[in-house]
N, C-alpha and C positions, 0 to 999 in steps of 0.2 A: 504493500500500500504506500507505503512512505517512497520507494522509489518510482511510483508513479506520480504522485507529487510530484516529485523532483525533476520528472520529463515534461509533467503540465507545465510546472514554472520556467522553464527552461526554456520551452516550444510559445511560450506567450512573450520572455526577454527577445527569442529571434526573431517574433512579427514587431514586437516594439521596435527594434534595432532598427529591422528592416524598413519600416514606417519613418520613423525620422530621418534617416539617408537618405529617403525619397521626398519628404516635405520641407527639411531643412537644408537638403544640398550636401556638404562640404563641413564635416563636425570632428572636432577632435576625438580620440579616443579617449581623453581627460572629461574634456565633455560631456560623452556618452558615458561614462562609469558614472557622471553625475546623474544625470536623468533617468539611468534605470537601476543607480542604489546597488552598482556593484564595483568591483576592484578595476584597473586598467587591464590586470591583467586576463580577467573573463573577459572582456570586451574584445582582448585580441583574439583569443578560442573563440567565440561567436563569429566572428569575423568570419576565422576559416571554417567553419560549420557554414554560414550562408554562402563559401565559395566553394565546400565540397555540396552543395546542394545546387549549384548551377545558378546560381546569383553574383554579377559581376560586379563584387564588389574590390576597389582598387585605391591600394595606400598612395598619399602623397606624401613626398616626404618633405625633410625642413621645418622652420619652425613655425610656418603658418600652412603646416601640412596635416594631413588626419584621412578619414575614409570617405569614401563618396562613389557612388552607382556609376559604371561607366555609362558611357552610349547612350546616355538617356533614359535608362533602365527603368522602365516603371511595373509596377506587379497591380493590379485588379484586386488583390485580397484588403477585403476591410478591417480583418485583426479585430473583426469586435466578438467580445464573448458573449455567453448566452446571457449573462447578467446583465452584457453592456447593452444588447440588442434589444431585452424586457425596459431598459431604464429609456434608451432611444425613443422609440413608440408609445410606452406611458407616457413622455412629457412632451407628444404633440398638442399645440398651440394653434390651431387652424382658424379661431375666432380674430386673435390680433396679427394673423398671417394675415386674414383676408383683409382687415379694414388697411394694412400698410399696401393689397393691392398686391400681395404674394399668396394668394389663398392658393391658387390654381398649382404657382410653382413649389408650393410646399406640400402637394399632394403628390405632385412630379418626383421631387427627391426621395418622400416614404417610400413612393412604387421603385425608385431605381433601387434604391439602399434593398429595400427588400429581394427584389430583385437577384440583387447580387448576393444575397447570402446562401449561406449549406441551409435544407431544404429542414436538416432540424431546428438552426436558428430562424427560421422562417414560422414555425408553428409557436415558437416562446414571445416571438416579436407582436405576431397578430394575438396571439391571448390576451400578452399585456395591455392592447388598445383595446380590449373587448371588456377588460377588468377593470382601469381605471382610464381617468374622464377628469381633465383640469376646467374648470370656469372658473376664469377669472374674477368673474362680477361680482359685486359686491348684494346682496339682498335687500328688498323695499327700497333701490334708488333709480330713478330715470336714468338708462343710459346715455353717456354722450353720443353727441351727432360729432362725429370728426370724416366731415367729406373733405376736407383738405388734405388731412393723415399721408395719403400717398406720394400730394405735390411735395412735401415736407420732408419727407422719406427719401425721392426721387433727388432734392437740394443734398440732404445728409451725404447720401451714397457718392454722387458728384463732386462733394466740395465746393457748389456755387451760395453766393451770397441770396437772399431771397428779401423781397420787397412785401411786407404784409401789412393790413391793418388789421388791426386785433380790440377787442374790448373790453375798456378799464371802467369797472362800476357804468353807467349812464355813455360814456362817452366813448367814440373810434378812437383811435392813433395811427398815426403811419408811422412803421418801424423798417430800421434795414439792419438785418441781422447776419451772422456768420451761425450756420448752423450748426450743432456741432454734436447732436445725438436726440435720441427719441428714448422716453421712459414710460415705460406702463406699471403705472402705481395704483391698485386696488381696481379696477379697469376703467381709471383714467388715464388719457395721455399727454404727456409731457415734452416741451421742447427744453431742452440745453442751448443756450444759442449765445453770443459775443454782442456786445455791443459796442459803441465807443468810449460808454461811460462803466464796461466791463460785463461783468456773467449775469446772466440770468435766466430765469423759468418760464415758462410761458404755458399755459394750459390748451391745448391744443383745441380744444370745443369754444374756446372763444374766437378763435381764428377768423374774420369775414372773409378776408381773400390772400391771397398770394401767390407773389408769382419769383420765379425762379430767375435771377438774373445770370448774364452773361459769365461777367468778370469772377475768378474763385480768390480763393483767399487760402491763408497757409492757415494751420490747425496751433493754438499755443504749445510750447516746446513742452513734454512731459503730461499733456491732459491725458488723464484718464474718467471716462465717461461714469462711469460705478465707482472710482471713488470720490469723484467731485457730488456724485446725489447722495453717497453715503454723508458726505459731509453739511451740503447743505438740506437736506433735508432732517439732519438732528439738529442744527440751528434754527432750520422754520421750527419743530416743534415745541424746543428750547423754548423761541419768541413767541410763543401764540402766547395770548391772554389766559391767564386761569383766575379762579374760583375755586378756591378749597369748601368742601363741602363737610361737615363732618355730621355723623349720622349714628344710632344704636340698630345695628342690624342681629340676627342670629348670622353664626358663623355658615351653615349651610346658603343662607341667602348671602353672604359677604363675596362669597369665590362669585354670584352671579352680576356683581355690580360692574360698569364698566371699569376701562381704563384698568391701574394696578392700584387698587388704597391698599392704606397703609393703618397699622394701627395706633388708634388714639391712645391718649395715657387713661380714660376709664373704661377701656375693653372697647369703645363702641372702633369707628372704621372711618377714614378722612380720603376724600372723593376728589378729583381733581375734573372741574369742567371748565370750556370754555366763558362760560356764563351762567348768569343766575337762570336764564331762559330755560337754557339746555340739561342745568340742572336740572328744576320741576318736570320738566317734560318725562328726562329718563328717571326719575324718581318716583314720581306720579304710578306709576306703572308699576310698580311693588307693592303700592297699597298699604294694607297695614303689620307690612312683611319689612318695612324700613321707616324710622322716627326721623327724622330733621332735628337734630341740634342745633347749629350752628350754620351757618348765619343769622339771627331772629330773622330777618328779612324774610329769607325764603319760607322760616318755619312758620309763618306766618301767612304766607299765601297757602300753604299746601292748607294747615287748618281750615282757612276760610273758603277752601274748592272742597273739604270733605265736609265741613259745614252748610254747602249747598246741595252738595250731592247727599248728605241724610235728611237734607230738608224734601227734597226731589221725595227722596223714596218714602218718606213718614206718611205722604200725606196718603 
């Protein structure tokens, strides 16, 4: 058992190998002991394992030398396992393929990938899409209209600058932007885009119009798209306005309150809302499964809406 292991892990290091000499060219054997977590010297046994296998693969030497596929060597095998294959097809996205205007070709590539696999990886692949199902959307909200999404898409992919007006509270703007990624957060969509006066966000269902210009523009030296939303998006949270709410709930009702409270110093549980608004609203809704302590304000409204709603039912 254990020495079939050792052939499993060994036959998955030679499609690794063999995969990155064909995706990344020209790589050191230092290199490659890094990326697949093994000594230089198994790297060089690999090596001649893919050359007694009829894979041409061929040393450079010097010191900006390493291995690389002659002739242009390309191999068809996708090296994915049955796990990778289950993970592939479970996390198809077909809903924000289609509104970016990829719906068609992201059905294109399932059928090829499938396609190309061994005919057992092909029955683990389609199960997994038959077993689970991502939607993105979020529950009880209108979804947005983003008919622009694609021209926006079409700008990102290009590198051209795009000329849009967009909608602040009441009022249009004309904006010219450097576009510089698209984010799908809770199934809204987001622009990353440059401006003159620096980064910003932009909510893609506000959009009126846009149109793609000519002239591109170069991309800031080091952006990374996922880690600029990691960043500014715990800063929007950070800045939004709160309202500490603090409440006596039982501990079974406490796990169902929003957001994460925390606990107070007399057992009860402190709520964090945008507003007093949103408070009552999502509070209201527990009934007499959660007390209002703090702020009197609030505890005060909720009293006098349970004071109308017993008057309602008395009579």
């Amino acid at each position: 058992m254990y020495s079939r292991y050792r052939r499993d892990v060994r036959a998955t290091r030679l499609v690794s190998l063999l995969l990155l000499l064909q995706t990344r060219g020209q790589v050191t054997a230092a290199e490659l002991a890094d990326r697949l977590e093994v000594s230089v010297r198994t790297v060089h046994r690999d090596v001649e394992s893919l050359g007694a296998a009829g894979v041409p693969v061929e040393a450079v030497r010097g010191p900006a030398g390493g291995y690389r596929l002659a002739g242009g060597y390309r191999t068809r095998l996708t090296g994915l396992t049955a796990d990778e294959a289950e993970a592939l097809f479970a996390a198809g996205i077909p809903g924000p393929a289609a509104e970016l205007g990829l719906g068609g070709e992201l059905a294109a590539a399932r059928l090829k990938v499938l396609a190309a696999l061994p005919s057992e990886l092909q029955e683990r692949a389609t199960r997994a899409s038959r077993l689970f199902h991502l939607d993105s959307r979020r529950w009880f909200r209108a979804e947005d209209r983003v008919p622009h999404l694609p021209a926006l898409a079409s700008a990102v992919w290009s590198g051209c600058r795009v000329r849009l007006r967009y909608r602040e509270g009441r009022d249009v703007v004309q904006r010219t932007l450097d576009p510089l990624g698209l984010v799908l957060k809770g199934g809204a969509w987001y622009l990353v885009a440059r401006r003159s006066v620096g980064m910003r966000v932009y909510r893609v269902s506000r959009v009126v119009t846009v149109r793609q210009l000519a002239d591109p523009f170069d991309r800031p030296p080091g952006f990374e798209l996922a880690a600029f939303w990691d960043e500014w998006s715990r800063a929007f949270e950070e800045g939004r306005p709160r309202v500490e709410v603090t409440v006596r709930v039982a501990e079974q009702v406490r796990r169902q309150l929003p957001g994460e409270p925390r606990l107070a110093e007399d057992g009860g549980a402190v709520v964090a809302f945008e507003n007093l608004g949103e408070a009552y609203r999502e509070l209201l809704r527990f009934g007499d499964d959660v007390e209002v302590l703090e702020p009197a304000e609030l505890r005060e409204r909720v009293a006098e809406t349970s004071r109308r709603v017993a008057s309602i039912y008395s009579r």
